[in-house]
Backbone as CSV, one residue per row, in Angstrom:
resi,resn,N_x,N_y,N_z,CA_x,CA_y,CA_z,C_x,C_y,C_z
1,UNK,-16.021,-31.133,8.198,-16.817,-30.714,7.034,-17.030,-29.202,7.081
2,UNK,-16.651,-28.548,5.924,-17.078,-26.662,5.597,-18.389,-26.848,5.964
3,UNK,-19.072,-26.096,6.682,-20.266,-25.626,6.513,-20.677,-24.664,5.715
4,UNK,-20.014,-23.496,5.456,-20.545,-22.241,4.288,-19.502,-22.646,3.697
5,UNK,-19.466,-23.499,2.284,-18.546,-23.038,0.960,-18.577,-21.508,0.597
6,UNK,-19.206,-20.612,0.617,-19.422,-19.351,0.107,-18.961,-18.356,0.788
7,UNK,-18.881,-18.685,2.362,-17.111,-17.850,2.973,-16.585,-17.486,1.968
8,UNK,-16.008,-15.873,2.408,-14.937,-15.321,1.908,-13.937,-14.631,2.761
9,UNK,-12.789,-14.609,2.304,-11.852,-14.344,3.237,-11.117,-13.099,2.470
10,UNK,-10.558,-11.877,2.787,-10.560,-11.546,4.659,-12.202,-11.454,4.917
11,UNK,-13.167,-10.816,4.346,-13.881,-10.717,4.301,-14.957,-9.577,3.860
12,UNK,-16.060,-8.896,4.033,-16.599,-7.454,2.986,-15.906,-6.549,3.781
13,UNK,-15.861,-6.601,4.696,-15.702,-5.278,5.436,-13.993,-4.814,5.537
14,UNK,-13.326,-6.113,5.584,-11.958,-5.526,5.377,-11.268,-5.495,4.142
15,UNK,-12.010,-6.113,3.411,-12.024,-5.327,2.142,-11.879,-4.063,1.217
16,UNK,-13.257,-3.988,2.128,-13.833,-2.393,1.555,-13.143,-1.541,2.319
17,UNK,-12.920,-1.757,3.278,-11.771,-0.608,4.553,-10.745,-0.440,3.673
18,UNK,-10.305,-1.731,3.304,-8.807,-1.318,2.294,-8.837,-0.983,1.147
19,UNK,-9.924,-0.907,0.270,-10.032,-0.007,-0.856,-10.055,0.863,-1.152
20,UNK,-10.259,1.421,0.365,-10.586,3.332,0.522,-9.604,3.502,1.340
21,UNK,-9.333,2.664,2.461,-8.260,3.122,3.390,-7.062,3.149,2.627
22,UNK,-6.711,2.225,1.765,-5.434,1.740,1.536,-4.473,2.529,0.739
23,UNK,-5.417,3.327,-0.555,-5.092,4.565,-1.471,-4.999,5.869,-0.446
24,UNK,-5.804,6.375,0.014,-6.262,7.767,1.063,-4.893,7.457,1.720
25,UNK,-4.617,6.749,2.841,-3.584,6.382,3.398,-1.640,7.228,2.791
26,UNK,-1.969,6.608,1.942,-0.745,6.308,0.585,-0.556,7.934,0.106
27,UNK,-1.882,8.136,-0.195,-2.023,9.904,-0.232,-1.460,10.665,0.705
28,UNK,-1.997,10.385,2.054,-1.635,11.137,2.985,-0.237,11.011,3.169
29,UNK,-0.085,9.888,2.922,2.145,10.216,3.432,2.458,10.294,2.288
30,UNK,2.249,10.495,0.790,3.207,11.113,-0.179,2.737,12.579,0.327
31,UNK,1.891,13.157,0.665,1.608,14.832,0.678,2.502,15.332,1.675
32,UNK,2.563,14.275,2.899,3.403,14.757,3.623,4.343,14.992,3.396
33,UNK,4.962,14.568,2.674,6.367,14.841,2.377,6.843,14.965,0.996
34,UNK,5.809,15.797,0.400,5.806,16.162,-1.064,7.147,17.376,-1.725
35,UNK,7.326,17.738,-0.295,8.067,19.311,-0.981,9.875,18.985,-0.824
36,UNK,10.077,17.509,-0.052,11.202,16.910,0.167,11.758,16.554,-0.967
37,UNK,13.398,16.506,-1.539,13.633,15.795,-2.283,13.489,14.453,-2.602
38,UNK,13.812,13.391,-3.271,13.359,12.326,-3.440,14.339,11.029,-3.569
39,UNK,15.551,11.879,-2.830,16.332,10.421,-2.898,16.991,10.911,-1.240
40,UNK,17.632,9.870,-0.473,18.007,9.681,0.610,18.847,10.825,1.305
41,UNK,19.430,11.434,0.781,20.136,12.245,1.642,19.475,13.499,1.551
42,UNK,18.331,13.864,0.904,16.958,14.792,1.183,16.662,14.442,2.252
43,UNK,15.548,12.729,1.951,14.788,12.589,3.080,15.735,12.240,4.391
44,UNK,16.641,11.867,4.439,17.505,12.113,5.982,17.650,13.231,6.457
45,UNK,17.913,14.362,5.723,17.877,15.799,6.071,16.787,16.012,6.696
46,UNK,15.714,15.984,6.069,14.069,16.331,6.299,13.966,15.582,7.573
47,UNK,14.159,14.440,8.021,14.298,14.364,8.725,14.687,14.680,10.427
48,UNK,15.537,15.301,10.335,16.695,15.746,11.087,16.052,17.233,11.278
49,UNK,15.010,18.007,10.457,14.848,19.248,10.523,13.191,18.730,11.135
50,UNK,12.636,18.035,10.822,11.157,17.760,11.239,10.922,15.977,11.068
51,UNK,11.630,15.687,12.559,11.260,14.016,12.367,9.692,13.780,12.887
52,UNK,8.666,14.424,13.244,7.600,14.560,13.525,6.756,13.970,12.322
53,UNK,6.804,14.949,11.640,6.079,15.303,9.879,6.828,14.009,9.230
54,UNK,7.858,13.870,9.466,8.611,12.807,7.920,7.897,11.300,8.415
55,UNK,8.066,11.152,10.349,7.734,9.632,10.806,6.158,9.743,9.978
56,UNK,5.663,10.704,10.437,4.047,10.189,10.167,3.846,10.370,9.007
57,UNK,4.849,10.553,7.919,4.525,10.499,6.320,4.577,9.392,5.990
58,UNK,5.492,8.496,7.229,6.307,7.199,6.455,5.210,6.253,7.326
59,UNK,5.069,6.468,8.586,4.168,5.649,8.731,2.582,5.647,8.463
60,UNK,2.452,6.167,7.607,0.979,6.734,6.727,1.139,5.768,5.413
61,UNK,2.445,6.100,4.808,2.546,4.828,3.724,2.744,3.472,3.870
62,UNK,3.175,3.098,4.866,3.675,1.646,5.292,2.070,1.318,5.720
63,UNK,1.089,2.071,6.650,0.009,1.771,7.009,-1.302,1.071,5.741
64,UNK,-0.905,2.368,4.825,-1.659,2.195,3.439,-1.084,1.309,2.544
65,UNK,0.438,0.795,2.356,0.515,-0.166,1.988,0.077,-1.436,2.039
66,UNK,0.373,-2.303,3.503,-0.263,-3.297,4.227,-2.061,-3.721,4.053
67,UNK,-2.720,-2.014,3.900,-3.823,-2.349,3.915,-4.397,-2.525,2.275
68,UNK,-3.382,-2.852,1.508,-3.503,-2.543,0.251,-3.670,-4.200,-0.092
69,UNK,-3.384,-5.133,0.388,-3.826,-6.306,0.114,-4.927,-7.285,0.162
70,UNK,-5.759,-6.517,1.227,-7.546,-7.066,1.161,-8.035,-6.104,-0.157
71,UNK,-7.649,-5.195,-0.445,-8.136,-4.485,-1.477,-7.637,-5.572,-2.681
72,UNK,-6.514,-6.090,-2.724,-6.201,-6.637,-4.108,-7.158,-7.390,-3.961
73,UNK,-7.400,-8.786,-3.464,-8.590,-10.041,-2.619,-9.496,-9.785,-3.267
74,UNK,-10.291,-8.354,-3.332,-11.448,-7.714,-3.579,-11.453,-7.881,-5.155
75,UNK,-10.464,-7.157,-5.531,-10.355,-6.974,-7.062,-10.272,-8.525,-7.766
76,UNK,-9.488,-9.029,-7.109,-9.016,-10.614,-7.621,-10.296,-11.133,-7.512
77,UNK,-10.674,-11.021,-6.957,-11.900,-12.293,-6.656,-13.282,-11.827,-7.471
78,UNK,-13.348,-10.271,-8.438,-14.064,-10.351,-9.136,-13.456,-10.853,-10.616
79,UNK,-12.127,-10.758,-10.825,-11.682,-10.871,-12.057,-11.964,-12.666,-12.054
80,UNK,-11.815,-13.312,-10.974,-11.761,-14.640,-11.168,-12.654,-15.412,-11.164
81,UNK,-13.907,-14.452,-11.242,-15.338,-15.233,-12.181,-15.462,-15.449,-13.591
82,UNK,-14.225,-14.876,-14.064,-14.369,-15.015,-15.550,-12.843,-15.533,-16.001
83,UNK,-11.402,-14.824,-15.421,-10.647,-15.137,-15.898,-9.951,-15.623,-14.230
84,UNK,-9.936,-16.796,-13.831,-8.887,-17.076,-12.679,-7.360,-16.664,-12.726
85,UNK,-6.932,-17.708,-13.796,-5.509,-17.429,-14.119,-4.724,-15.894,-13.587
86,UNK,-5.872,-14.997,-14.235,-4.870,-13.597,-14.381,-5.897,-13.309,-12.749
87,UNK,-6.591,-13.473,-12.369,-6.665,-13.157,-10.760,-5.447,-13.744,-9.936
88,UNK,-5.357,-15.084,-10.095,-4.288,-15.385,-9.419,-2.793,-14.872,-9.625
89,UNK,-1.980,-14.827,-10.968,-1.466,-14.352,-11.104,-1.066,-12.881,-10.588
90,UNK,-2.354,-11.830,-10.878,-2.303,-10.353,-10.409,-2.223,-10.287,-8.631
91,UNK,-2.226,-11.148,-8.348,-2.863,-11.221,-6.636,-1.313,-11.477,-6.092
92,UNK,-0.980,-12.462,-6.600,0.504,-13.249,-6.126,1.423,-11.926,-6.112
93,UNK,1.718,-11.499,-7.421,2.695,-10.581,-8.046,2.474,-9.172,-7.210
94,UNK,1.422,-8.894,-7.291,0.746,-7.562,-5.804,1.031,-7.745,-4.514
95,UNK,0.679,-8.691,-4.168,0.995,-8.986,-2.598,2.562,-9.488,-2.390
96,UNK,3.165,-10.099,-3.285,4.410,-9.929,-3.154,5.394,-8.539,-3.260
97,UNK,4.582,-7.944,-4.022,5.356,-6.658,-4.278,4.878,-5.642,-2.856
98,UNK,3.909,-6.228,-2.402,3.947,-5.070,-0.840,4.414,-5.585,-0.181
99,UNK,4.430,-6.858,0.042,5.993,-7.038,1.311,7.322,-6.495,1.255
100,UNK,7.567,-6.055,-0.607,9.071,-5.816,-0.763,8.832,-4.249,-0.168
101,UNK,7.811,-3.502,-0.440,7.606,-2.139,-0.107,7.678,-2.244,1.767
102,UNK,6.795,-3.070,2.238,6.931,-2.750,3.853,8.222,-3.169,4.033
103,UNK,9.278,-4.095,3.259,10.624,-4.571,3.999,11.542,-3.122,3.518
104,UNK,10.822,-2.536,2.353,11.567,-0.939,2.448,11.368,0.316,3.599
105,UNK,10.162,-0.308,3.991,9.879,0.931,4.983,10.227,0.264,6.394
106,UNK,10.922,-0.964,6.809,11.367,-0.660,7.476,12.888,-0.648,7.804
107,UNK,13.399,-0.876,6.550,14.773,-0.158,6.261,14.612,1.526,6.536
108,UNK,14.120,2.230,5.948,13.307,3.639,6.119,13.708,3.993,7.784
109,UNK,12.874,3.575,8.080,12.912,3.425,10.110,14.102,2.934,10.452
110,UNK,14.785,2.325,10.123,16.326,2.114,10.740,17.090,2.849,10.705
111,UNK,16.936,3.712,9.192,17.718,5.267,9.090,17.494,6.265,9.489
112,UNK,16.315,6.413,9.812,15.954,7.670,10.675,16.622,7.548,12.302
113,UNK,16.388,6.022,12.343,17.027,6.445,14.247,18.424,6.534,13.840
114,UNK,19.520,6.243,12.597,20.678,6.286,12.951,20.777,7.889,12.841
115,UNK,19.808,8.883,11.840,19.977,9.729,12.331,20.038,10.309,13.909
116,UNK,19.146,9.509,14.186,18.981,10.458,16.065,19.989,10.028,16.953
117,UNK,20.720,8.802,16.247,21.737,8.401,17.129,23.227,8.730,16.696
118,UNK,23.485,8.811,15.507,25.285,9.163,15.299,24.721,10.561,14.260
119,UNK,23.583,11.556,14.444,23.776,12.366,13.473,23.827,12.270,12.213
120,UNK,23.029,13.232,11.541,22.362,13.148,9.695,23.978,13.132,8.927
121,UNK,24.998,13.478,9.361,25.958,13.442,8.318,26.420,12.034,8.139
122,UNK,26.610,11.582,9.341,26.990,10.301,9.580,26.073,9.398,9.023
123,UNK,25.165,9.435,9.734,23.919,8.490,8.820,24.073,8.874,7.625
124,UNK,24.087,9.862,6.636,23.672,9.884,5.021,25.173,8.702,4.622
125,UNK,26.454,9.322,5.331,27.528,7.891,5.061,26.908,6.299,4.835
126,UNK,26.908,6.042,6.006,26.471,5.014,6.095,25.159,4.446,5.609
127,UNK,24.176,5.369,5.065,23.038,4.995,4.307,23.846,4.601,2.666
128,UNK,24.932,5.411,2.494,25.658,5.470,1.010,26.548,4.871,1.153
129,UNK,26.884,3.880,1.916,28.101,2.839,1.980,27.135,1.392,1.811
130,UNK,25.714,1.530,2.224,25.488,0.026,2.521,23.911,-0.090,1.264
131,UNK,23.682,1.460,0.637,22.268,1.572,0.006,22.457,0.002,-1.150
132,UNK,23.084,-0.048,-1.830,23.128,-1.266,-2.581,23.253,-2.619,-1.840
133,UNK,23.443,-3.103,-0.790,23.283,-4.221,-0.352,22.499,-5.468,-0.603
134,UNK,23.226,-6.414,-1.083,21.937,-7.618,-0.879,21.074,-8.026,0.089
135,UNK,19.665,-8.448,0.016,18.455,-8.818,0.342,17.845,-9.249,-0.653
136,UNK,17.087,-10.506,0.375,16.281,-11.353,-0.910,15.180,-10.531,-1.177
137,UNK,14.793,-9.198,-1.100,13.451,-8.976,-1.552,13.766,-8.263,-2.340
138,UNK,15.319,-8.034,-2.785,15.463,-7.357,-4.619,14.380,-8.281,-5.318
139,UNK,13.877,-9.507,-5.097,13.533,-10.333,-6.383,12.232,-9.755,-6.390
140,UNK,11.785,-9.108,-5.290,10.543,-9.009,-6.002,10.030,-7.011,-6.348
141,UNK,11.458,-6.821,-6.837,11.035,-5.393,-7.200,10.509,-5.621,-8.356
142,UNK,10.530,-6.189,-9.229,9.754,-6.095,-10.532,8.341,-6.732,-10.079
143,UNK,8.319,-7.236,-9.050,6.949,-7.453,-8.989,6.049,-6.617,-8.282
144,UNK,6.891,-5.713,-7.510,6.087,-4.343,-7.183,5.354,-3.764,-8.418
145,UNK,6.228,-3.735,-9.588,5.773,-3.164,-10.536,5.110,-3.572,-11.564
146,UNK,5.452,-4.910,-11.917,5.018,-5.413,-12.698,3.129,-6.135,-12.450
147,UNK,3.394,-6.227,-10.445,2.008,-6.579,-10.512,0.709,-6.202,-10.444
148,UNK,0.867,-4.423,-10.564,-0.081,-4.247,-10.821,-0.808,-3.970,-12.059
149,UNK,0.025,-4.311,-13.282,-0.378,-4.280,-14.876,-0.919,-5.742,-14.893
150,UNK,-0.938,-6.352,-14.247,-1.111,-7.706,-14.533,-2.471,-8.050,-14.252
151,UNK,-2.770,-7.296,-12.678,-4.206,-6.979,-12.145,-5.261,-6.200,-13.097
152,UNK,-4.440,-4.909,-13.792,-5.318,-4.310,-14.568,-6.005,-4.473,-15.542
153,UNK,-4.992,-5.562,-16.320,-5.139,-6.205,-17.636,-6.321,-7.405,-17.213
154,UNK,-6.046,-7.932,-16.056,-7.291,-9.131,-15.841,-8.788,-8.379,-15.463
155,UNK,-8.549,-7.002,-14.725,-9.385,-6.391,-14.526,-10.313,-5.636,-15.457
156,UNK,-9.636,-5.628,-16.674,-10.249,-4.808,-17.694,-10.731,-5.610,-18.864
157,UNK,-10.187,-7.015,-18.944,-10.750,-8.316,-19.762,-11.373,-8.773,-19.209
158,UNK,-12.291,-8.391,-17.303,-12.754,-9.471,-16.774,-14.523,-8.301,-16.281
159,UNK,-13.839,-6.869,-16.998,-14.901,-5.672,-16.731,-15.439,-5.746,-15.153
160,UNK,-14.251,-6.214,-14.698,-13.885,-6.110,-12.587,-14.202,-4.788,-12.396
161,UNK,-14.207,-3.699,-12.919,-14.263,-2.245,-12.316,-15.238,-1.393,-13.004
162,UNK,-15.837,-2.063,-13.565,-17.229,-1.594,-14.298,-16.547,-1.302,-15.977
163,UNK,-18.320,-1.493,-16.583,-17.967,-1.551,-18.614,-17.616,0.230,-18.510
164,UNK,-17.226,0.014,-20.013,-17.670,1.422,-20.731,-16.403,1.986,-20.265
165,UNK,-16.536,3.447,-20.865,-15.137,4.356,-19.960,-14.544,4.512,-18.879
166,UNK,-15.476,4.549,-18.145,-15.648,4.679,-16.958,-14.476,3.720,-16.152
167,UNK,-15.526,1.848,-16.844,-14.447,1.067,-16.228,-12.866,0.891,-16.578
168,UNK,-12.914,1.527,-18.008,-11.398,1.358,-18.481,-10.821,2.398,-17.709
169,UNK,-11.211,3.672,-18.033,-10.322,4.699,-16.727,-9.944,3.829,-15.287
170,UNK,-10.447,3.342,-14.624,-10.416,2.509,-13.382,-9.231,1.794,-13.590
171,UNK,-9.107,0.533,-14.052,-8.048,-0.260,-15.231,-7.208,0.419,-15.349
172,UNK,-6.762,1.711,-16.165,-5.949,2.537,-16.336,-5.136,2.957,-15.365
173,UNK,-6.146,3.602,-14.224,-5.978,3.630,-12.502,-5.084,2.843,-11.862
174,UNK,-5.514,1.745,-11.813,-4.862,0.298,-11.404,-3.456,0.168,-11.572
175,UNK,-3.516,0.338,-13.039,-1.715,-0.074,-13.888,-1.307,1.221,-13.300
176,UNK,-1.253,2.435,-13.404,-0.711,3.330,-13.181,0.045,3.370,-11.699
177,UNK,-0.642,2.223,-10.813,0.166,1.872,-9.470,1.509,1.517,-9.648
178,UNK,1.618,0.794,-10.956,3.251,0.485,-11.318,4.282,1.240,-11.404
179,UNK,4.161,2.873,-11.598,5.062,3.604,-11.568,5.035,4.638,-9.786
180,UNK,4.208,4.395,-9.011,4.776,4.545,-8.022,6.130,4.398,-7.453
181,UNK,7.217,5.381,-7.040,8.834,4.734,-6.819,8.807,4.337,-5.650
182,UNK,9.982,3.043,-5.671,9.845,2.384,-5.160,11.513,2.012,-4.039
183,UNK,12.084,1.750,-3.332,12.996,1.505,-2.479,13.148,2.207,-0.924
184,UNK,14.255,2.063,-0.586,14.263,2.975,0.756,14.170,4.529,0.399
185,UNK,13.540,5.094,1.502,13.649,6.442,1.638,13.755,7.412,0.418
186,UNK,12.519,7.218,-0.288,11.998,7.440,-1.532,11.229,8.734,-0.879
187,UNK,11.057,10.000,-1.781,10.609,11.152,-1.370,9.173,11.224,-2.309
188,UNK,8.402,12.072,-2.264,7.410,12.519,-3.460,7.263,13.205,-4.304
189,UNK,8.258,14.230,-4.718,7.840,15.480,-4.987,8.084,15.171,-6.964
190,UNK,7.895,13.841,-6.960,8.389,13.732,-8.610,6.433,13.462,-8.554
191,UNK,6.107,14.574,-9.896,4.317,14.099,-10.064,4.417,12.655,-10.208
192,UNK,4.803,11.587,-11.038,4.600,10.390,-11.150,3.977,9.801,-9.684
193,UNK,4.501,10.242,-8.642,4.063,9.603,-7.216,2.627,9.721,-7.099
194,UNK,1.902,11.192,-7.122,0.551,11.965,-7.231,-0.125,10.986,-8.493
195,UNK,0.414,11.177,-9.648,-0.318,10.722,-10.895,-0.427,9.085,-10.243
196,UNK,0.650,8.358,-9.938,0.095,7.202,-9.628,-0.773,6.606,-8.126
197,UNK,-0.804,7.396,-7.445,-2.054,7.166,-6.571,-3.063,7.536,-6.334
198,UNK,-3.030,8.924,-7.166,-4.478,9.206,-7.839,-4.942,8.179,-8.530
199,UNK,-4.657,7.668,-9.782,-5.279,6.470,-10.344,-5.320,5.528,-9.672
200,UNK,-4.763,4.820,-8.602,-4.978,3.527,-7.661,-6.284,4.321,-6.878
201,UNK,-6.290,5.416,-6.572,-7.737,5.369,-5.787,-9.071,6.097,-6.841
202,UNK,-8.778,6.022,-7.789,-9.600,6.057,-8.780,-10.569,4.687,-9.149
203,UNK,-9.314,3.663,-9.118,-9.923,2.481,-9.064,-10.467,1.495,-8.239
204,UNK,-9.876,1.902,-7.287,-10.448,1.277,-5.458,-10.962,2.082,-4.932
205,UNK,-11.210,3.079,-4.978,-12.345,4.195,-3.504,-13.514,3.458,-4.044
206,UNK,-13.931,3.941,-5.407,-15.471,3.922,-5.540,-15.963,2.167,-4.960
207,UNK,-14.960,1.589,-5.669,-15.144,-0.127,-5.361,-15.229,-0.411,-4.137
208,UNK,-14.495,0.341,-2.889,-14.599,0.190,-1.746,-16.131,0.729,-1.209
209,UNK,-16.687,1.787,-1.437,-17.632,2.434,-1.103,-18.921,1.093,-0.998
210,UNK,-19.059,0.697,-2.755,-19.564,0.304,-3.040,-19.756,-1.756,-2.036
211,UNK,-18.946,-2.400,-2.173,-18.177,-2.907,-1.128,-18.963,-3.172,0.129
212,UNK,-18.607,-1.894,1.200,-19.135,-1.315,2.232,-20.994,-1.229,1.973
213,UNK,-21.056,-1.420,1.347,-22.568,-0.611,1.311,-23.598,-1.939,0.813
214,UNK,-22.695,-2.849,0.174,-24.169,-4.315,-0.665,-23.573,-5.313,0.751
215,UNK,-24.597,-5.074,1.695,-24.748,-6.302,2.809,-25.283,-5.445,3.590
216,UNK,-25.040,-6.436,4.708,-25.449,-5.923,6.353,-24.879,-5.402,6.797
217,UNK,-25.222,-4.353,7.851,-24.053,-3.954,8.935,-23.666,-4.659,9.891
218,UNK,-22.439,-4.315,10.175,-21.789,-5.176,11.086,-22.305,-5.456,12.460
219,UNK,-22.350,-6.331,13.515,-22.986,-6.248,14.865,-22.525,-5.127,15.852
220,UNK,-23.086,-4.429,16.051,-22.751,-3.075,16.924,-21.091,-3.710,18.019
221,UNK,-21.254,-4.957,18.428,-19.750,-5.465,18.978,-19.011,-5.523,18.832
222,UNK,-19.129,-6.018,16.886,-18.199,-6.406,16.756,-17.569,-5.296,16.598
223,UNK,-18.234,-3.642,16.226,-17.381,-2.492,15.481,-16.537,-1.978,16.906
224,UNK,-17.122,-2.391,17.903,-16.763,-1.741,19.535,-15.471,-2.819,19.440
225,UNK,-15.645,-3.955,19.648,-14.489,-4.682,19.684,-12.798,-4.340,18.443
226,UNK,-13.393,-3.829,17.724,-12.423,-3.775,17.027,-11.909,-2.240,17.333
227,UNK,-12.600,-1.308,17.132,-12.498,0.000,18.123,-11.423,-0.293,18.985
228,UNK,-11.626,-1.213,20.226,-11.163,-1.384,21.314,-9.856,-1.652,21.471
229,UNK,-9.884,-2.947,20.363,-8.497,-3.488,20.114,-6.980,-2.643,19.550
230,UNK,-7.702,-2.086,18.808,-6.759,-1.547,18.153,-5.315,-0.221,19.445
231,UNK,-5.942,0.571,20.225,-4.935,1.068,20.989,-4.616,-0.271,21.997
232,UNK,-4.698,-0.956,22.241,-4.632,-1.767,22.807,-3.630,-2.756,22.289
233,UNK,-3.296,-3.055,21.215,-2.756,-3.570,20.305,-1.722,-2.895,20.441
234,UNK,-1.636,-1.794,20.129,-0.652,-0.353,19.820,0.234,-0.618,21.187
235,UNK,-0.442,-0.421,22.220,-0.061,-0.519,23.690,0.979,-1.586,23.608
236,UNK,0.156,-2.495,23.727,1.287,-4.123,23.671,2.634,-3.931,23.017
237,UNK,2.228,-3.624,21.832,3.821,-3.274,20.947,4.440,-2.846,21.090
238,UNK,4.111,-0.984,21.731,4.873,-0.341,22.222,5.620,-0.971,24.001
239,UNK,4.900,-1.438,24.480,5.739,-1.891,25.732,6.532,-2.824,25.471
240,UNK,6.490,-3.805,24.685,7.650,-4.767,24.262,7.324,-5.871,24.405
């Protein structure tokens, strides 16, 4: 037998981490690598001249991606006091569309080491002999894109991000995640990248803040425990 029906899952706090973390994140690795061209044999170059700066651009977005799905949870689960359908819908189509983004970034990471291993000329070949290849997560490139109009539209019929201007700008925010570009080794320096994650954290920072702030604080342990875990975690992975 449930004891709390009123559980929620992931829960407030990782929620709200990913509403603010998840945009900021996303920011930080398009800036990083804003002044790069924007299709593959740029970012392999860039690479090859500063793999320092490009890894931690890419793993800044893959980070902020991932954490971009307790943030949807958040959003979904207010739209679906009024309209379920389009919560569920917007939730499915979102979270499917960030797996297709992390299965791009770590295509991303496979090309960078072939740079370090047969050299950037060689690698840009072989990035341009195999860039069209089948994988099943072509199917869900339209749902990278398509799912976050789907969220916005439930979000803005369901007044999920607050009434008035205010909340429609937010809404606006939201959809505008859809033109973020999208595949392997995608660069930033086209504004559309800026314009669209400015509006995604237009519409999730404040919500996250807010989020974070209506409850309790967490048990002083549990924030140490999670503190703790995390290089620790890191550790494990990295040793194998």
């Amino acid at each position: 037998m449930i004891k709390n029906e009123t559980t929620t899952l992931p829960g407030r706090w990782i929620e709200g981490a990913g509403l603010i973390l998840g945009p900021v994140l996303l920011l930080a690795g398009v800036l990083a690598r804003i002044e790069e061209g924007d299709f593959f044999p740029a970012q392999l170059a860039a690479y090859a001249r500063q793999p320092g700066q490009m890894v931690l651009s890419y793993s800044l977005f893959a980070a902020g991606t991932v954490l971009l799905w307790p943030a949807v949870t958040a959003v979904a689960r207010r739209i679906g006091l009024r309209f379920p359908g389009w919560a569920r819908w917007g939730t499915v189509l979102v979270v499917f569309g960030l797996f297709g983004r992390v299965f791009h970034a770590g295509v991303s990471h496979l090309a960078f080491q072939l740079v370090d291993a047969i050299g950037v000329e060689a690698a840009t070949r072989a990035v341009e002999s195999t860039y069209g290849a089948f994988h099943v997560f072509k199917a869900v490139n339209v749902f990278i894109m398509a799912g976050w109009v789907v969220l916005a539209i439930g979000a803005f019929r369901a007044r999920a991000l607050g009434a008035g201007a205010l909340g429609i700008a937010r809404c606006a925010g939201l959809a505008l995640a859809a033109g973020l570009p999208l595949g392997v080794l995608k660069g930033s320096s086209d504004p559309i990248s800026l314009v669209a994650i400015l509006g995604l954290s237009v519409a999730l920072v404040p919500l996250g803040v807010t989020t974070l702030k209506n409850g309790p604080s967490p048990r002083w342990w549990a924030v140490a425990l999670t503190i703790g875990l995390i290089p620790v975690a890191f550790f494990l992975g990295v040793s194998g």
